[in-house]
C-alpha positions in Angstrom: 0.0 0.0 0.0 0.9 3.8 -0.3 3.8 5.4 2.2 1.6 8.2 2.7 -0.4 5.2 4.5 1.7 5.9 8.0 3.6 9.0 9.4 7.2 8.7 8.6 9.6 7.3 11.1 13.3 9.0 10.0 16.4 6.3 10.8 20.2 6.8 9.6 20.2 3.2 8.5 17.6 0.6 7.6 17.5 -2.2 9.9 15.9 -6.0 8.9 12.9 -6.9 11.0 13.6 -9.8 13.3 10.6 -12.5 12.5 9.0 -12.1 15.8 8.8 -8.2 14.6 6.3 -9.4 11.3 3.1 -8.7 11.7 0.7 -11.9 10.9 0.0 -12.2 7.0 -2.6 -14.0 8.4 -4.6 -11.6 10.3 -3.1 -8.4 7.6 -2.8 -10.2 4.4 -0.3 -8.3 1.7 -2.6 -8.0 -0.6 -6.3 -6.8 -0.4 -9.2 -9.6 -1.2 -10.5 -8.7 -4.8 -13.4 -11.4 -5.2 -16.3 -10.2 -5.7 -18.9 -10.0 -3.8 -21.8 -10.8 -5.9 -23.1 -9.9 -9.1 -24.8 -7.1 -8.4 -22.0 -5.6 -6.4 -20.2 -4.7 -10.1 -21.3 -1.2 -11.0 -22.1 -0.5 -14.7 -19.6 0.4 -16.6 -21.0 3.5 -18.0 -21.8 4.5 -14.6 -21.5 8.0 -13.7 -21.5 8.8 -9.8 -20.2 9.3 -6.4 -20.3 6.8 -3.2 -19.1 7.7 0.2 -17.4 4.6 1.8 -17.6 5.1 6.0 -16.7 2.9 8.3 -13.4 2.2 10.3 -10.1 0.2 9.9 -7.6 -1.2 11.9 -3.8 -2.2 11.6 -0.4 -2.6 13.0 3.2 -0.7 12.6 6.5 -2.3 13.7 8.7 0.6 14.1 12.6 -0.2 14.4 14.2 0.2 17.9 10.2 1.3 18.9 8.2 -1.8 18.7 5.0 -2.3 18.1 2.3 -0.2 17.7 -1.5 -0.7 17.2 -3.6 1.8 14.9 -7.1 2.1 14.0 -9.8 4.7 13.1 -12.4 6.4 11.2 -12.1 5.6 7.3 -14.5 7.9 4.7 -13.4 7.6 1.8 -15.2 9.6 -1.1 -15.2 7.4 -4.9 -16.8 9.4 -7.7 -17.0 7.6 -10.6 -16.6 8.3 -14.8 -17.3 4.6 -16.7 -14.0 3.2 -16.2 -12.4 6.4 -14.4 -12.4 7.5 -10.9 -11.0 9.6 -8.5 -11.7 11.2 -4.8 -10.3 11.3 -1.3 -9.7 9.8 2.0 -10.5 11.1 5.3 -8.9 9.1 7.8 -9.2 10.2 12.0 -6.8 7.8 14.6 -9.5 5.8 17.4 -6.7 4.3 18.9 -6.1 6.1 22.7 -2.4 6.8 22.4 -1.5 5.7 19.3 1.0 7.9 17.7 0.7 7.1 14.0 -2.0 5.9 12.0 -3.4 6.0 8.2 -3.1 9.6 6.7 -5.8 10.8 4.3 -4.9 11.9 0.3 -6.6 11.9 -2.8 -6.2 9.7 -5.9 -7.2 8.9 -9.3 -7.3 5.8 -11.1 -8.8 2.9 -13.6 -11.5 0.6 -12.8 -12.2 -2.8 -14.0 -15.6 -4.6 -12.8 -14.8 -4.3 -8.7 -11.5 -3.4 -8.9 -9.8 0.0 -8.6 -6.0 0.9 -9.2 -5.5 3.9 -7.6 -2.6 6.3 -8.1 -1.8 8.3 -4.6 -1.2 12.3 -4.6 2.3 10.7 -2.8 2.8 8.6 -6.1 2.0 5.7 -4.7 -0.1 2.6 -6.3 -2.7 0.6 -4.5 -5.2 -2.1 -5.5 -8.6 -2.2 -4.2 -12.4 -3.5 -3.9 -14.9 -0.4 -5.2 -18.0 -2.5 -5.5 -21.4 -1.0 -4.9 -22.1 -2.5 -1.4 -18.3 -1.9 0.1 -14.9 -0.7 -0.2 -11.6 -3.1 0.5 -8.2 -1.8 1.1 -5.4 -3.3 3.0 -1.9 -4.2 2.9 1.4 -6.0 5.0 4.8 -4.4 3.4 7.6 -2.9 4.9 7.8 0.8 4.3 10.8 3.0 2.6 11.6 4.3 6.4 11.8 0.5 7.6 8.5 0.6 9.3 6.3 -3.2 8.7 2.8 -1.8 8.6 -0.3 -3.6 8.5 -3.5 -2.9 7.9 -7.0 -3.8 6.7 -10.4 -2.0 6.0 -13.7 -3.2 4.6 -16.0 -0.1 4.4 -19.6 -0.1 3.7 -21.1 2.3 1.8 -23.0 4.7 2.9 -24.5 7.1 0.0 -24.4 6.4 -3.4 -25.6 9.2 -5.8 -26.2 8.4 -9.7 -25.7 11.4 -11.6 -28.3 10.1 -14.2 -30.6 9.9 -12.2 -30.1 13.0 -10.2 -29.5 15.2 -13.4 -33.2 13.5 -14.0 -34.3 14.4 -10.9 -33.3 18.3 -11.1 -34.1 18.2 -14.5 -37.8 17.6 -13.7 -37.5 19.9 -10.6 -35.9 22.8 -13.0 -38.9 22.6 -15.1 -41.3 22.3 -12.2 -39.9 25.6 -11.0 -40.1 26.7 -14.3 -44.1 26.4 -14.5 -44.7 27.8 -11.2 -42.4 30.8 -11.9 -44.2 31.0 -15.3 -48.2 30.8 -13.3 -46.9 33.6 -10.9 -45.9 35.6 -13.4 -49.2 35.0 -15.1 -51.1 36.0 -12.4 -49.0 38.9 -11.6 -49.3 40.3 -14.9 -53.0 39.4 -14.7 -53.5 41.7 -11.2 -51.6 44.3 -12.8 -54.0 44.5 -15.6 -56.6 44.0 -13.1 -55.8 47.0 -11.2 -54.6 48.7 -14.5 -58.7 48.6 -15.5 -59.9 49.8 -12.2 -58.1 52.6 -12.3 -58.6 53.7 -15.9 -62.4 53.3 -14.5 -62.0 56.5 -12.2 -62.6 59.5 -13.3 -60.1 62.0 -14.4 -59.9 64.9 -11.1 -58.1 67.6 -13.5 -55.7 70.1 -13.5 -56.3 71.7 -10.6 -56.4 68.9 -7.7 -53.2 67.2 -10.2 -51.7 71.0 -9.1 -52.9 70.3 -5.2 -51.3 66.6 -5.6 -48.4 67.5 -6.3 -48.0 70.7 -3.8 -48.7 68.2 -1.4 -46.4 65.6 -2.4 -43.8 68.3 -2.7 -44.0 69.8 0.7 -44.3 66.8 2.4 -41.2 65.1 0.9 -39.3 67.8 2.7 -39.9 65.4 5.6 -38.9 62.5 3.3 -35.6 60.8 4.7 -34.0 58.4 2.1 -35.7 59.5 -1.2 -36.2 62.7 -3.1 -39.4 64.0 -5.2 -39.8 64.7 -8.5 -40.7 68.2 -8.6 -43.8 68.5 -10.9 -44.1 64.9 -11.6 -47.8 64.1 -10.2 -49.6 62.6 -12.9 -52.7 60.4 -13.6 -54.4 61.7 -10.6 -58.1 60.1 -10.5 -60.6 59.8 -8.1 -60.9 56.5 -5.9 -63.7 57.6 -4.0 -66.7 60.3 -3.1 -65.4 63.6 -5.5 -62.6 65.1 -5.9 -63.6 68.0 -3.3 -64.8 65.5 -0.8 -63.0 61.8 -1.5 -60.1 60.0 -2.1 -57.7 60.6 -4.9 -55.3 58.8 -6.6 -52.2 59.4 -8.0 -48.9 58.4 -9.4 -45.7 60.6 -9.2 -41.5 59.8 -9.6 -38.9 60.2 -7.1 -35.2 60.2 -7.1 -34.8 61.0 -10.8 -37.3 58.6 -12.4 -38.1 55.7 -10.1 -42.2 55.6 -10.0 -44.7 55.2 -6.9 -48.1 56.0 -6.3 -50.0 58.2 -3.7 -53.9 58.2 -2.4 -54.5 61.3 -0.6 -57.6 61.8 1.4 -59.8 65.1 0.6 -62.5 67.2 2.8 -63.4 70.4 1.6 -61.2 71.0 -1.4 -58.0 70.4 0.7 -55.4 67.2 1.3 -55.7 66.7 5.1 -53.5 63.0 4.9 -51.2 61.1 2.2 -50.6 57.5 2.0 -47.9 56.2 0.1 -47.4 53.1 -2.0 -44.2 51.9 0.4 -46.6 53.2 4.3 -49.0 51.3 5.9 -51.2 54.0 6.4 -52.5 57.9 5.9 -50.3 60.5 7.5 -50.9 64.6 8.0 -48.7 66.5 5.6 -45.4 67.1 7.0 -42.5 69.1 6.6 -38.8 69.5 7.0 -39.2 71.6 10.0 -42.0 69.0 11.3 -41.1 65.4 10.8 -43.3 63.6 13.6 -44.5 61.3 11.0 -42.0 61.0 8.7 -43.7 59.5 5.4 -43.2 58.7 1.9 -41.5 56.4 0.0 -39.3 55.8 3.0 -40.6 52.5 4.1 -41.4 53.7 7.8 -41.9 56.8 9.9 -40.0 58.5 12.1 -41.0 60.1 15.7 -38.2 62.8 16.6 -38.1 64.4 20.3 -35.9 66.7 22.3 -34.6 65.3 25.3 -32.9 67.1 28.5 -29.4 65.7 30.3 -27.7 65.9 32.9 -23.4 65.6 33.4 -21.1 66.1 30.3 -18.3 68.5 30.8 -20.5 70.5 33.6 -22.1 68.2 36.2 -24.4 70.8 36.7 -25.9 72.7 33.4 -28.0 70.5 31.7 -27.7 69.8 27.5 -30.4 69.1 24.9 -30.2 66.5 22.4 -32.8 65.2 19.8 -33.5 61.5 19.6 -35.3 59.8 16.9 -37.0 56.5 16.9 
């Protein structure tokens, strides 16, 4: 199996392993069991996809002039799959209290034939192993470039297996489904729109002289406006929703901040605007100005109550200092 397998153990000069130092081929064989499982174990060979292999391993390391040590973790390894291509990553995590060396994680690519996989390390190392659809199989018993006899084995169920045909299906399907809904809300939207487009044609006309009074309104009362900034002169379409135009609601559209469009209803008694409501505030607010902004309004999103408040301390602990606070 692949160096990168164990952490490296540095010695001047290479010493043989005594034969009570081997570690069982027995119990770690040197080479990794490639029958296969059963038929139905062998992937496709078109198949396109990932599996995640999870489970844990175990193993030995003889370590010159140390002795021996046991090892043994989490395994994940990560196979995604091209026909007869593959290529991924290990995750390895040492279980074994104490141990001070155990198998390192890397990625590889490789070939695949049936349920085997030759894999080529990122340390350039080769290794053989079981990629079947049920498990993984990777093992070896070899004595390392630093001298150190390690041992190990790991069979790894899998644990997810994810076919890209049948996913790109899947979100193919799920694309267009999203597609169809997108397309009926947009339907219906534009189908409101016309909706309110109608009913508002429907309304009669107010004229030029409460579009003037509209806008005078609009204009004063964005000097209270705290983001945005009217369109001088830019009331337009101003009908009437309810009751007359002396006595009703009237409706209007106007621009702001060179060009960007809203709408306005403004509430009537008399022949004069006593309340506007905008198209961005939840309800009808007094006309306000910059001097006056106890209701901040329009096309602000929100209003803003403003107060003067009295303190105590600062440089002189006794004169008192006004600030405004707005909330």
């Amino acid at each position: 199996m692949r160096s990168l397998f164990a952490a490296a153990c540095t010695f001047a000069i290479l010493t043989p392993i005594a034969a009570s130092a081997q570690i069982s081929k027995s119990e770690y064989p040197e080479r990794v069991d490639l029958t296969e499982l059963s038929s139905n174990d062998v992937l496709p060979s078109d198949f396109r996809g990932r599996i995640t292999y999870r489970g844990f391993y175990r193993g030995k390391a003889y370590v010159p002039q140390v002795g021996m040590e046991v090892m043994g973790g989490d395994y994940i390894l990560v196979m995604e799959f091209n026909g007869n291509r593959v290529s991924g990553s290990l995750t390895t995590r040492n279980g074994v209290p104490g141990a001070r060396r155990g198998l390192l994680p890397g990625r590889f690519t490789g070939t695949r034939n049936g349920v085997v996989c030759t894999l080529t390390w990122n340390d350039g190392s080769d290794s053989a192993a079981y990629c079947g659809r049920s498990e993984y199989r990777a093992g070896a018993n070899k004595t390392q470039f630093d001298g150190v006899r390690l041992g190990f084995a790991a069979t790894i169920p899998a644990d997810e297996l994810v076919d890209y045909v049948v996913r790109d299906q899947q979100n193919a399907i799920a694309d267009a489904e999203r597609k169809r809904l997108a397309a009926i809300e947009a339907e219906q939207a534009r189908q409101k729109a016309e909706r309110e487009r109608k009913r508002i044609a429907a309304m009669p006309l107010a004229g030029t002289t409460y579009t003037r009074l509209l806008d005078q309104a609009i204009s004063t009362d964005s000097g209270s406006w705290r983001w945005n900034q009217y369109d001088a002169g830019s009331a337009n379409n101003v009908r009437i929703a309810t009751g007359t135009a002396a006595n009703g609601t009237l409706r209007g559209e106007y621009r702001f901040n060179g060009g960007a469009s809203g709408w306005v209803e403004a509430q009537v008694s008399g022949g004069k605007i006593t309340c506007l409501h905008y198209w961005d505030t939840g309800s009808c607010a007094p006309i306000r100005t910059a001097a006056n902004t106890s209701n901040n309004n329009g096309t602000d999103g929100y209003r803003v109550t403003c107060r003067k408040v009295w303190h105590s301390g600062g440089p002189n602990p006794n004169q008192q200092y006004q600030t405004t606070e707005c909330y």
